[in-house]
N, C-alpha and C positions, 0 to 999 in steps of 0.2 A: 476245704475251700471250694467253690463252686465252679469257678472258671474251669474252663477246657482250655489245657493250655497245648492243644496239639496245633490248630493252627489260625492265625492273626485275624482277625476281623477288618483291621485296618493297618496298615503300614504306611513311610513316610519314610520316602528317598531319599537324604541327602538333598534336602529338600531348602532352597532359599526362594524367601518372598521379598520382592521389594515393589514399593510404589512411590509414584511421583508424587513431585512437590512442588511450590509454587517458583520455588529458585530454579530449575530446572535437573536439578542434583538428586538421584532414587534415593530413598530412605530405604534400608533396609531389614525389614522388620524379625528375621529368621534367616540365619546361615548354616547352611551345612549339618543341617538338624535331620536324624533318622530316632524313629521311634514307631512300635509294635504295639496294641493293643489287641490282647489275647480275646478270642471268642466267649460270651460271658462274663470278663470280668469287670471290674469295676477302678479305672484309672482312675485321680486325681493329677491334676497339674496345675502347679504353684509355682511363683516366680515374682521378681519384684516389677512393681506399675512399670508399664509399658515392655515388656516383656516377650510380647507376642503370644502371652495366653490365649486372645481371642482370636487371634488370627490363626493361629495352628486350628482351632473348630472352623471358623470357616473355610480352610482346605478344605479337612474329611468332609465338612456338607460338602463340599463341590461349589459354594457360592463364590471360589476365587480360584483360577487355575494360581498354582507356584510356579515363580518363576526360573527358578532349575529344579528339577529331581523329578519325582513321581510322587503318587497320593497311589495307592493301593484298596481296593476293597476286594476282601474276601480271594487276594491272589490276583484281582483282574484290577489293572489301568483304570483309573475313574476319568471319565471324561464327562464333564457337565455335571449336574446336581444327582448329589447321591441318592438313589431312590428308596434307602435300607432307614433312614438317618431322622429321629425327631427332634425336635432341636426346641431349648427350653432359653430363653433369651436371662437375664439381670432385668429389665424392665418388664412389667406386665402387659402380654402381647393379647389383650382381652378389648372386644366391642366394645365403649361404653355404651353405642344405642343399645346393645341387645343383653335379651338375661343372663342370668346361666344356663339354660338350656338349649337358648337360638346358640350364647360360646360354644358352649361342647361339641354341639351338632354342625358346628358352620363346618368344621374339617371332613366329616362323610360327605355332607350336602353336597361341598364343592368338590368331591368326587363322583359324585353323582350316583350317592347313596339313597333309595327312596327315604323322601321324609320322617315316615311311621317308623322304618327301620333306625333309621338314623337317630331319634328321638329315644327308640328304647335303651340303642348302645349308651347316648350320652346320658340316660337317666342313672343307666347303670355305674357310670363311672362317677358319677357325680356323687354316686351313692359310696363308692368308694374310697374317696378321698373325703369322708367325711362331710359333704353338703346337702344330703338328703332334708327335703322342704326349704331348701334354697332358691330352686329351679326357677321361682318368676322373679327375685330378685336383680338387679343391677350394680353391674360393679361400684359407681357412689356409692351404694350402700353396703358395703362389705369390707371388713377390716382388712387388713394388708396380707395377713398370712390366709384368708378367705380366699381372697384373689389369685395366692398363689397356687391353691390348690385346685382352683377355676385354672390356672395355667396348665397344673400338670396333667387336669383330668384332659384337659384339652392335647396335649401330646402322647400323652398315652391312649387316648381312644383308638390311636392308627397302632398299637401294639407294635411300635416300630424296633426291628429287629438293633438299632445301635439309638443310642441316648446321648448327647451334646448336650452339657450343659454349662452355661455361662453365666456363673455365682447366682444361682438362681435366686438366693437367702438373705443374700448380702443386706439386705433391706430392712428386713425385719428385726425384732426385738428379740434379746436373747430365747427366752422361753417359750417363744412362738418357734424360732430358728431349729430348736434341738426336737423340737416334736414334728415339725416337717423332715427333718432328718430323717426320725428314727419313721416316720410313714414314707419315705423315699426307699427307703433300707428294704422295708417290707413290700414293696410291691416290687421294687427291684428285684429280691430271691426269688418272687411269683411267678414275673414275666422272662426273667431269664435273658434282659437287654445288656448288650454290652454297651458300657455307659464310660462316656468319659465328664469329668467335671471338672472345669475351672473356675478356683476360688484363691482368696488371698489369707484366708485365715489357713494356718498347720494345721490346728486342731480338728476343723474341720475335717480336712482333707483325710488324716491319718483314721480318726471315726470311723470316716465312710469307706475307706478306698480298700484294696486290695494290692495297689500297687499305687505308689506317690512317685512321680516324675519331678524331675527340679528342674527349671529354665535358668538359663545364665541372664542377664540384663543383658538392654538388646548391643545389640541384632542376637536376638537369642539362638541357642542349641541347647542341645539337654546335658544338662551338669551332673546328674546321678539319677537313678534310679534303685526303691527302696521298696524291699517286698515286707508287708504288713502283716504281721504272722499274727496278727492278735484273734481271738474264737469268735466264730460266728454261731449264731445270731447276736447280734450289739446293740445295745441303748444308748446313745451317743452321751445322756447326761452322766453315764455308769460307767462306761469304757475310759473316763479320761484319768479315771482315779486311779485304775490296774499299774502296778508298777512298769510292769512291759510299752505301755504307751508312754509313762514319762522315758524313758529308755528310747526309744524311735524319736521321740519331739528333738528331745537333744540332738541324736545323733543326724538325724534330717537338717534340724536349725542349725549344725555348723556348715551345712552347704550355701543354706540358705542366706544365711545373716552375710555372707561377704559379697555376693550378688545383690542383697539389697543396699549394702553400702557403699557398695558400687552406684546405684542407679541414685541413691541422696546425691553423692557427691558430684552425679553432673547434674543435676537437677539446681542443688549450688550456684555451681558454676555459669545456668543459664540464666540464672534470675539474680545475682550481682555482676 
């Protein structure tokens, strides 16, 4: 396995989030949740809708202090936006005025990377994620999994030492889905990010991860944590067949499936 598992990239104190509402009563999205993301490796975290999947990534960025506990990076207190941190949205975070190549390069640019430089990183990356003679295209013009790899080239350009991502896939068509996969896979073992990824599909999650975390429905905490012992390197359309992964599905899906019928059941409730 890849990870370095001597010491956490990010951690999470006992950590509750809540935000207002319009009644004047907090909603409370995350209680008393601590969770460890080893240096290098590659978390999944799953749970059912509304969960707090996405709110636990916006701690680690830093884009929302919690409101009890602590957010950790690298052993140190984070205060304000983490500066280690790329973050890969569910929606397509792409210019539509601009190409591929003005996307790729807006992130040096607006570090105030020179142009010419700037230009060659994103040519390169562009080149790597599969979009070489793309470069003066527009996002209208590009399929859906096109665009996503115009997203990833766009976060990975800053070679950013920890990975957020939120169901970045969800969108696409299966066979587009498993081949972004298996090129996530591959650049992941490259660059050596510790990556965390929030998705609603097992399958997924167990594919990719190294470690699959379970969220309880909200105000969520962490229901179990499941280390993935299947071999690397994985092709995510070949790994689901391996008897070891129906073994993990199951034994994850009985944590799972009672948290999700939990979360129908008030779902239910709020809609008769």
């Amino acid at each position: 396995m890849k990870s370095n598992h001597s010491s956490p990239a990010l951690e999470l104190y006992s950590v509750t989030k809540r935000f207002p509402t319009s009644n004047g009563q907090p909603y409370t999205a995350l209680h008393d949740l601590n969770l460890n993301v080893r240096t290098g490796e590659f978390l999944a975290i799953v749970g059912p809708t509304g969960s707090g999947k996405s709110t636990t990534l916006t701690l680690m960025a830093g884009l929302e202090p919690p409101s009890v506990g602590e957010v950790r990076v690298h052993s140190e207190p984070l205060r304000g936006l983490n500066p280690y941190v790329g973050y890969m949205f569910q929606n397509d975070a792409v210019f539509p005025w601009k190409n591929v190549l003005e996307n790729v390069a807006a992130g040096p640019l607006f570090r105030h990377v020179p142009r010419d430089q700037a230009h060659v990183s994103a040519r390169d990356w562009i080149q790597r994620v599969g979009l070489e003679g793309f470069e003066g295209y527009y996002p209208h013009q590009l399929s859906g999994g096109m665009r996503k790899r115009v997203a990833l080239a766009q976060t990975l350009i800053h070679q950013p030492e920890i990975l957020l991502m939120d169901e970045p896939f969800s969108a696409l068509d299966v066979q587009t889905r498993a081949l972004m996969e298996d090129e996530l896979l591959a650049m992941w073992t490259t660059l050596s990010a510790t990556t965390v990824f929030v998705t609603h599909d097992l399958e997924e999650a167990i594919a990719l991860a190294d470690r699959v975390c379970v969220l309880t429905a909200g105000p969520a905490t962490v229901k179990g944590i499941y280390e993935i012992d299947l071999p690397r390197p994985r092709h995510v359309a070949e790994v689901r067949f391996e008897p070891r992964f129906v073994e993990l599905y199951h034994e994850i899906w009985e944590d799972l499936r009672h948290e999700v019928m939990i979360s129908y059941e008030r779902t239910k409730q709020h809609t008769t």
